[in-house]
C-alpha positions as CSV (number, residue, x, y, z in Angstrom):
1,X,92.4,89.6,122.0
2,X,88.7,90.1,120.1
3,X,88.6,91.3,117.4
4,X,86.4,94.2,116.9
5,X,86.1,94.7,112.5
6,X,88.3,91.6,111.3
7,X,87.2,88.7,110.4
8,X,88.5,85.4,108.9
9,X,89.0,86.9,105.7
10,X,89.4,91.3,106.2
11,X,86.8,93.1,106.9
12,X,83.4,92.1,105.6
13,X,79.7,93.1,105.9
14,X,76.3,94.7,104.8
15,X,77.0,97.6,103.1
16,X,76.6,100.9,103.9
17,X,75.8,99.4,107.5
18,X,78.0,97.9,110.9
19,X,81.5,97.6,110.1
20,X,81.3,98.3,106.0
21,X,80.6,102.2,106.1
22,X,82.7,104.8,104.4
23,X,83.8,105.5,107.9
24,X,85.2,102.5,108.8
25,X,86.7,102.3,105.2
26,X,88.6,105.9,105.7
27,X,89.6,104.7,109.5
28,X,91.1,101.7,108.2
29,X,92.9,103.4,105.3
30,X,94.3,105.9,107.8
31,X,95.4,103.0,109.8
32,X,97.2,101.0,107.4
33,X,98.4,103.7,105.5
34,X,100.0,104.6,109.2
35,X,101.1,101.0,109.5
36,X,103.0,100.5,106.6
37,X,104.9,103.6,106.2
38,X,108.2,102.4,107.1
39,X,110.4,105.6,106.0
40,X,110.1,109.2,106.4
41,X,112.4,109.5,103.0
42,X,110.7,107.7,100.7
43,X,106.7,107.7,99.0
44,X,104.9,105.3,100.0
45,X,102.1,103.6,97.8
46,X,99.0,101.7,98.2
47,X,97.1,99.4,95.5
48,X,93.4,98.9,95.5
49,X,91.0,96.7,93.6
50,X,87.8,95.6,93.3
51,X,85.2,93.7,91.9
52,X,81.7,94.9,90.4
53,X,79.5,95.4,93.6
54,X,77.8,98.7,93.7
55,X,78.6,99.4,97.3
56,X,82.5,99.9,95.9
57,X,81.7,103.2,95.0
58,X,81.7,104.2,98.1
59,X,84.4,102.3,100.0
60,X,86.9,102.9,97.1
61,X,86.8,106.7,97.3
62,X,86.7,106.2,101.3
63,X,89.7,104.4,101.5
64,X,92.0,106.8,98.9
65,X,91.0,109.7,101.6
66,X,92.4,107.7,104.5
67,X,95.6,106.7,102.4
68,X,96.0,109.9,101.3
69,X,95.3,112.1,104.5
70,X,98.5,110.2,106.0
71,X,100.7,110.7,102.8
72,X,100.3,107.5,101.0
73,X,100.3,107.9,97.4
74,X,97.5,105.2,95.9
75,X,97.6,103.4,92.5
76,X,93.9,102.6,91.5
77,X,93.7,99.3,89.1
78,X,89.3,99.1,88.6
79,X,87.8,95.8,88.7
80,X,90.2,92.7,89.0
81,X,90.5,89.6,90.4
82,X,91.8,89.5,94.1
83,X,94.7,87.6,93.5
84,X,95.7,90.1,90.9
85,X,95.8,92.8,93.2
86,X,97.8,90.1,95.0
87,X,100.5,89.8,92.7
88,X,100.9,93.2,92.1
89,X,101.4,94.1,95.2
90,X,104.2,93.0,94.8
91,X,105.8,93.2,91.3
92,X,105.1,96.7,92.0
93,X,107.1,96.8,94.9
94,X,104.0,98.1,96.8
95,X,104.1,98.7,100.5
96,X,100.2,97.3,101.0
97,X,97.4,96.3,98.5
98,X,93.6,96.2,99.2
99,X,90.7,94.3,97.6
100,X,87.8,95.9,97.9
101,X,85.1,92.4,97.6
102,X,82.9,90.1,99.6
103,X,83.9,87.2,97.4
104,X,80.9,85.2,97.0
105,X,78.4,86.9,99.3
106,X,75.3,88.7,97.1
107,X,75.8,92.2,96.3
108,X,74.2,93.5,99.8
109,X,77.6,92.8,101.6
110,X,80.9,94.0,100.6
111,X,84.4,93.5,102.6
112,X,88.0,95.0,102.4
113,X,90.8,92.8,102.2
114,X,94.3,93.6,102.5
115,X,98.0,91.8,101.6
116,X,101.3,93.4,102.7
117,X,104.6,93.9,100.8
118,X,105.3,89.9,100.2
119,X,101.7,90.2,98.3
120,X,101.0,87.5,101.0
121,X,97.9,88.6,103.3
122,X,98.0,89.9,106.7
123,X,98.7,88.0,110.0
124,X,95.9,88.3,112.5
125,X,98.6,89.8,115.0
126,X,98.8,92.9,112.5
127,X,96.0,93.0,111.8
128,X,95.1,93.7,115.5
129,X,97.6,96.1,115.5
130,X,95.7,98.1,112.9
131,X,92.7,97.4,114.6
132,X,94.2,99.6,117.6
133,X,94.7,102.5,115.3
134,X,91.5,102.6,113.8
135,X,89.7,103.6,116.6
136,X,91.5,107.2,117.1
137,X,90.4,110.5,116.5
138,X,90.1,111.1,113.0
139,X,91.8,114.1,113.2
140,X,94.8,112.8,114.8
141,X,98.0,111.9,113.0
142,X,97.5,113.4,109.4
143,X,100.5,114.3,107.0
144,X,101.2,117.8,107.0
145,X,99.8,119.8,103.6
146,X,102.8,119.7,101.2
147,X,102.7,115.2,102.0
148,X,99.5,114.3,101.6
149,X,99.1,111.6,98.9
150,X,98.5,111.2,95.1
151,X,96.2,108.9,93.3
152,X,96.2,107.6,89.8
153,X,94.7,105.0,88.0
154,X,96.5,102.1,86.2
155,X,94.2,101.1,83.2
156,X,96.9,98.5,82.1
157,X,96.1,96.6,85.4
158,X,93.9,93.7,84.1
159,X,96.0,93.4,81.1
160,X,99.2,92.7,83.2
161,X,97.1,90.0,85.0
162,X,96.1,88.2,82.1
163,X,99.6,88.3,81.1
164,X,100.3,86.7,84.2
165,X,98.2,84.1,84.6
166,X,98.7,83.1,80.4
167,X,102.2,82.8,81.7
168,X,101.0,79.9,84.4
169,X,100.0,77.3,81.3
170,X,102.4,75.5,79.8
171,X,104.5,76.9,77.0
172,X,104.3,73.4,75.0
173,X,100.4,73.2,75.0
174,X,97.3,75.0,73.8
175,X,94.0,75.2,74.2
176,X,93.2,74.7,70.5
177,X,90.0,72.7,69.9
178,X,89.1,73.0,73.6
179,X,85.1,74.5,73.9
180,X,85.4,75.9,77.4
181,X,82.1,78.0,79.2
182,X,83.5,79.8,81.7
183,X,81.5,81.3,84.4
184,X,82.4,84.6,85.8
185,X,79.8,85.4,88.2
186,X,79.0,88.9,86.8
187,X,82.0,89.6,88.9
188,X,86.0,90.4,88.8
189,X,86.7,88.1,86.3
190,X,84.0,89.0,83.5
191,X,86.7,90.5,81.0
192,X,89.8,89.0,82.5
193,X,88.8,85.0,82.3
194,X,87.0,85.1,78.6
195,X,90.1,86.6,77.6
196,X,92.6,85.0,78.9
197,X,91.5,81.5,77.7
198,X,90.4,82.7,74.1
199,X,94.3,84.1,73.7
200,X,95.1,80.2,75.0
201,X,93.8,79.2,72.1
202,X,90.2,78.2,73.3
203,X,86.7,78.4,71.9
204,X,84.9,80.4,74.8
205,X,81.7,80.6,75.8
206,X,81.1,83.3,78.4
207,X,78.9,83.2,80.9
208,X,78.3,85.7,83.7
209,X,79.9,88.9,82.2
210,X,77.1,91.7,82.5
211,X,77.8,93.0,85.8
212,X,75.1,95.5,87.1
213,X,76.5,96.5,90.3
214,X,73.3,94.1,91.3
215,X,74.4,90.3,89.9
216,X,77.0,89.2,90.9
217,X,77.2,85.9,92.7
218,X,73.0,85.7,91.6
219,X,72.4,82.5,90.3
220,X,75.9,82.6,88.7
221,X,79.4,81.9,89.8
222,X,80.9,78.7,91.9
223,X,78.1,78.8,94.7
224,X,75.1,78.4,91.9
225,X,76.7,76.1,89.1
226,X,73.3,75.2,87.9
227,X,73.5,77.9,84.8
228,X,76.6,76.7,84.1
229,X,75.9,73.0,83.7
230,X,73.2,73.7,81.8
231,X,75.6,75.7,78.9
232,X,78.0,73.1,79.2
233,X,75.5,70.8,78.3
234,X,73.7,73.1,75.7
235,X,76.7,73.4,74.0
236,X,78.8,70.2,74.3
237,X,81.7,71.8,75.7
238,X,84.5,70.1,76.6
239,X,84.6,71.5,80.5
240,X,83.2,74.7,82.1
241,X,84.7,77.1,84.7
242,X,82.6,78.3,87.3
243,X,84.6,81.6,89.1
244,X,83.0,83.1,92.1
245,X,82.6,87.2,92.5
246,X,86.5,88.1,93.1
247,X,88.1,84.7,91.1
248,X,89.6,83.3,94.1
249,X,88.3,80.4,93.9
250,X,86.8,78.3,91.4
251,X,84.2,74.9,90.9
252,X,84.5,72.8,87.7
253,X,82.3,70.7,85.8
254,X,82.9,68.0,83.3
255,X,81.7,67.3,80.2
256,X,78.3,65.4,81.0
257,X,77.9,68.5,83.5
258,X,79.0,67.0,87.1
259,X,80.6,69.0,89.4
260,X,84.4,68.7,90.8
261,X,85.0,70.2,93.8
262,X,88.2,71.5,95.2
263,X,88.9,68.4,97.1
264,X,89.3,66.7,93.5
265,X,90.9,69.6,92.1
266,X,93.5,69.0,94.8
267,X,94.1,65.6,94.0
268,X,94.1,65.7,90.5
269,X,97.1,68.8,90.7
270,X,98.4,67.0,93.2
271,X,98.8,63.3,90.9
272,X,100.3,65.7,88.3
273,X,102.3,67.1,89.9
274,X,103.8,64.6,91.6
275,X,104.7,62.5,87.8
276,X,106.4,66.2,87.1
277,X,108.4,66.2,90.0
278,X,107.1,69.8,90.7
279,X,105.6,69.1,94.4
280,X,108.4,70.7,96.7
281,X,107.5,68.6,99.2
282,X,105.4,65.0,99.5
283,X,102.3,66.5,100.7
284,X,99.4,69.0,100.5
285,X,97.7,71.6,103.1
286,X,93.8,71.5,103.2
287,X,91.7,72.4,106.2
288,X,89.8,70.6,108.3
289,X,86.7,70.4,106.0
290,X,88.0,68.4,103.4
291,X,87.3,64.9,102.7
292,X,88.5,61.7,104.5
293,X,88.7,60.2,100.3
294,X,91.3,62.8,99.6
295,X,93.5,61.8,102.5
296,X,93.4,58.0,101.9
297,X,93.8,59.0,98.2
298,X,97.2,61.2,98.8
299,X,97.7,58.4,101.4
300,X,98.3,55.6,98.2
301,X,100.0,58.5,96.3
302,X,102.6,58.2,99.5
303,X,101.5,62.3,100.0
304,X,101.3,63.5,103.3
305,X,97.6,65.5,104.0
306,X,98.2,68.3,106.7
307,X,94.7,70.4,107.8
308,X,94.6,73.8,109.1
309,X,91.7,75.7,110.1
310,X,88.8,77.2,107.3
311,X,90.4,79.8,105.3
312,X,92.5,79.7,102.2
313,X,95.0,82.3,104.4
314,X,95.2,79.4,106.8
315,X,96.1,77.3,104.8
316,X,98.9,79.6,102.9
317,X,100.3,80.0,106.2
318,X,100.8,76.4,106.9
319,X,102.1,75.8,103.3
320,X,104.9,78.6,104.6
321,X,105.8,77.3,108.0
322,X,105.7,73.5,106.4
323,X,107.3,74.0,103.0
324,X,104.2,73.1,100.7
325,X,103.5,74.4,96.9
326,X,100.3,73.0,97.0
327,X,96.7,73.5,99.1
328,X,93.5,74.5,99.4
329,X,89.9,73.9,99.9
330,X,86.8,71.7,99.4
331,X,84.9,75.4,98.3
332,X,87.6,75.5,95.4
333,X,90.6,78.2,96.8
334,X,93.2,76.3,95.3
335,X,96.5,77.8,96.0
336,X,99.5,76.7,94.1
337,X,102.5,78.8,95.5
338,X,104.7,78.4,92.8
339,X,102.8,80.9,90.7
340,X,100.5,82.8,93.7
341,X,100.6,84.1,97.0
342,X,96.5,83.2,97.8
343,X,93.9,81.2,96.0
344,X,93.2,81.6,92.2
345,X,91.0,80.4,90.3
346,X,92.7,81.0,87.5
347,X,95.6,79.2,87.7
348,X,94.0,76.6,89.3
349,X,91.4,76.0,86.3
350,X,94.7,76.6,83.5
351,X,96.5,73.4,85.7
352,X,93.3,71.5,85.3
353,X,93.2,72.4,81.8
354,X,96.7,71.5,81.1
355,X,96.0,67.8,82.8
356,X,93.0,67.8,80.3
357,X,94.9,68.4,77.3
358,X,97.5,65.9,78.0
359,X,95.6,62.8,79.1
360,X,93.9,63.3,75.7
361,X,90.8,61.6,77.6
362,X,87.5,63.5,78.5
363,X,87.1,65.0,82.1
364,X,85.3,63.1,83.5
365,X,87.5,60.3,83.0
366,X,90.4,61.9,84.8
367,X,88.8,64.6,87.3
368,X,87.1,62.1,89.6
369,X,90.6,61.5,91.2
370,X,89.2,59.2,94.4
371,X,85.3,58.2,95.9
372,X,84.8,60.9,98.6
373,X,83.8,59.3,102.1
374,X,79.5,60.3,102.6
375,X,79.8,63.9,103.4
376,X,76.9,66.4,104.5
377,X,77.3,70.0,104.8
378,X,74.4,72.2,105.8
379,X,74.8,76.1,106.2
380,X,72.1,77.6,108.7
381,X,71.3,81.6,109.1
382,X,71.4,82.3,112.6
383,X,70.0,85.6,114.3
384,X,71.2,88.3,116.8
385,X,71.4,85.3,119.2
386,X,74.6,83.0,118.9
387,X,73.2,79.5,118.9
388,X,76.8,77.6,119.2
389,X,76.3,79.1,123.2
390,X,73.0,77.3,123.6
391,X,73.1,74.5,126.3
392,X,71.2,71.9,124.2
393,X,72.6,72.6,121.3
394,X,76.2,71.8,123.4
395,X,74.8,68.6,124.8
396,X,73.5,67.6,121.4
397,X,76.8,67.8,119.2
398,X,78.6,65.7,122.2
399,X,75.7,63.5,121.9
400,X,75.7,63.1,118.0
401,X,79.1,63.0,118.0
402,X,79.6,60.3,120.5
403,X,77.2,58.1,118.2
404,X,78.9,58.6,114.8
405,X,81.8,56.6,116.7
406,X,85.5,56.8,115.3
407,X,84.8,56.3,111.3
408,X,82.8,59.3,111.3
409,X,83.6,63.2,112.2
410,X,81.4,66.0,113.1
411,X,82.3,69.8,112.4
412,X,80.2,72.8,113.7
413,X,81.7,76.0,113.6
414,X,80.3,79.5,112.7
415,X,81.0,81.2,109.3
416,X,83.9,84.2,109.5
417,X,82.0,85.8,106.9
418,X,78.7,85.9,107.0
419,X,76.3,85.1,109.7
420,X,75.9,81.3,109.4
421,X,76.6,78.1,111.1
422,X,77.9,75.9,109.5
423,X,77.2,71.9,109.7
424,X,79.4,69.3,108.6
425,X,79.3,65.0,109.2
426,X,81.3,62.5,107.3
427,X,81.1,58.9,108.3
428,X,81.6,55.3,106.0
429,X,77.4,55.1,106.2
430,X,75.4,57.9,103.9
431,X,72.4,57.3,106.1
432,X,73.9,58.1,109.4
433,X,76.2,60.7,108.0
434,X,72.7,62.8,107.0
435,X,71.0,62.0,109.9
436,X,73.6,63.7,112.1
437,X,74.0,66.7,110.3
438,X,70.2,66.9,109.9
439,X,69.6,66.6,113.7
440,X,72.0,69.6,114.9
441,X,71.0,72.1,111.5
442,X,67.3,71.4,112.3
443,X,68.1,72.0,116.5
444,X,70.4,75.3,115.2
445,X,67.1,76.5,113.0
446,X,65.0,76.2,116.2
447,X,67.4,77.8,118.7
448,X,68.2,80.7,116.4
């Protein structure tokens, strides 16, 4: 079935504009809210977050209305991490939470995403389902006067999550003598990630923390780590954090300020982990993006590697069906399912931390887990016109793929959140591994 507002991660675009308009904001509250009221005896509530993007002024308020119109109280926590409004979802014993973010697009776009119950995001079949409801009369359906809904606002939110995520680090260690910059994208994380580490014991440098409603993501954050190495290097730290605008995710960088990208991340959790005995199961879940080092890597370990499709939900589903408590991706969603039901970048950085502290060794002599196979990934901004359906463009990935022979791979596919295709080659030679993704991004730029 296509899907008409969903993408791979919620709802997400400009805003103010297509599918992120108050409208579609109070349609789809009405809808879920609809969706998830199981009982006619009980209240039912909502939780909604969001990160510091000016456009959530207008969804948030758009959303309570829908919630509320079809009796659904609302609990309101301000800015927070997704994965906060993750957890709480559920250790409040919610019956849906919502994160109002576009993650690490600019401030333009803005997106709604939603977890049920379990704190665990929504299937694409219910999603559909809500998609179906969306689309009625506005006037259909509503709760009767006397059960409308309330709404309040939690202020102790982002204090419950710090709580939370101090709780992830181990009890034996601290962060004592550690000079961490952390970098919070002007985004969810500006108050919650400083603080967390400094009550770990840290020295913290913040970067990143003055959101605008304009910033966030700009020239900050895990897409644009440049600002980041540069403080880390300014101030001899001993690592720095790079958080992108809704702390999903996260990039780090060592101490001579090179970056480690989730693929290491993986490996190095997944090496400690392993010693610990805490890996539920001899293998990790990445997606088909990652690197062919990290497989032969976990390979030696005697780890299994299973891929699932681009998407940190994608690969929480497979770590489910299969039994994992580890996974992720190269972009640095790291989800470890032990302490979180979707990527956090966090948690993620605290394990990383807590390898750091007990190797007793710099970062860079530990993080750079296993020598990634040549890898090229270009993104390319494609118009009204989808150029994946060109002829030529068809005829040439066959035709570069055919030549990069069986050592190498070639991945095309278009973005699920913003309007980009992205280019990916990997093969044992650098030269031919550019060349390839060159030729099709440069063949895409033309066609679009």
């Amino acid at each position: 079935m296509q899907r008409k507002y969903f993408g791979t991660d919620g709802i997400r675009g400009t805003a103010n504009q297509g599918a992120m308009t108050p409208e579609i904001a109070l349609r789809l509250g009405k809808a879920a809210g609809r969706y998830f009221k199981s009982s006619p005896y009980r209240r039912h509530n909502v939780v909604i977050g969001k990160d510091t993007r000016l456009s959530g002024y207008t969804l948030e308020p758009a959303l309570v209305a829908g919630f509320t119109s079809v009796g659904m109280d609302v609990t309101l926590f301000g800015t927070i991490p997704t994965p906060g409004v993750a957890m709480m979802t559920r250790s409040l014993r919610a019956d849906l939470g919502v994160m109002i973010s576009a993650s690490h697009n600019k401030f333009e776009d803005n997106g709604l995403k939603l977890f049920g119950p379990d704190g665990y995001k929504l299937s694409d079949e219910i999603e559909l389902e809500i998609e179906a409801l969306m689309d009625e009369p506005l006037d259909h359906n509503l709760a009767a006067p006397g059960e409308l809904g309330r709404t309040h606002r939690m202020d102790e939110a982002s204090s419950r999550y710090i709580e939370i995520v101090k709780a992830t680090f181990p009890r034996r260690l601290r962060l004592s003598g550690l000079r961490i910059v952390v970098d919070c994208a002007n985004g969810a994380a500006y108050n919650v990630a400083p603080t967390a580490l400094y009550e770990l014991g840290a020295e913290v440098i913040p970067l990143g923390v003055k959101p605008d409603g304009f910033n966030i993501n700009e020239e900050v954050g895990s897409t644009d780590t440049q600002a980041l190495k540069t403080a880390v290097h300014k101030y001899r730290a001993d690592i720095g954090i790079a958080l992108d605008g809704d702390a999903d995710r996260c990039i780090i960088i060592d101490e001579k300020s090179n970056e480690i990208d989730g693929d290491q991340l993986i490996a190095l959790i997944a090496q400690q982990w392993q010693k610990a005995g805490k890996l539920s199961k001899p293998g990790v879940v990445t997606t088909v993006m990652s690197n062919l080092g990290l497989e032969r890597y976990l390979e030696e370990l005697g780890l299994a590697m299973e891929r699932s499709q681009v998407g940190d939900r994608y690969v929480v589903e497979k770590m489910r069906a299969e039994g994992y408590n580890l996974g992720g991706e190269q972009s640095g969603h790291v989800v470890l399912s032990d302490f979180s039901t979707t990527g956090d970048g966090m948690i993620a950085a605290l394990q990383i931390l807590a390898a750091l502290v007990e190797s007793d060794k710099p970062l860079s002599e530990i993080a750079n887990v296993f020598t990634p196979a040549p890898q090229k990934l270009i993104n390319v901004r494609f118009g009204d016109n989808d150029p994946l359906e060109n002829a030529n463009i068809k005829a040439l990935i066959k035709k570069v793929d055919k030549n990069l022979g069986k050592s190498g791979r070639l991945l095309i596919r278009k973005s699920g959140t913003e309007r980009l295709v992205r280019v990916m080659a990997e093969a044992e030679d650098k030269d031919n591994t550019m060349a390839a993704a060159e030729e099709i991004a440069e063949a895409i730029r033309k066609a679009s």
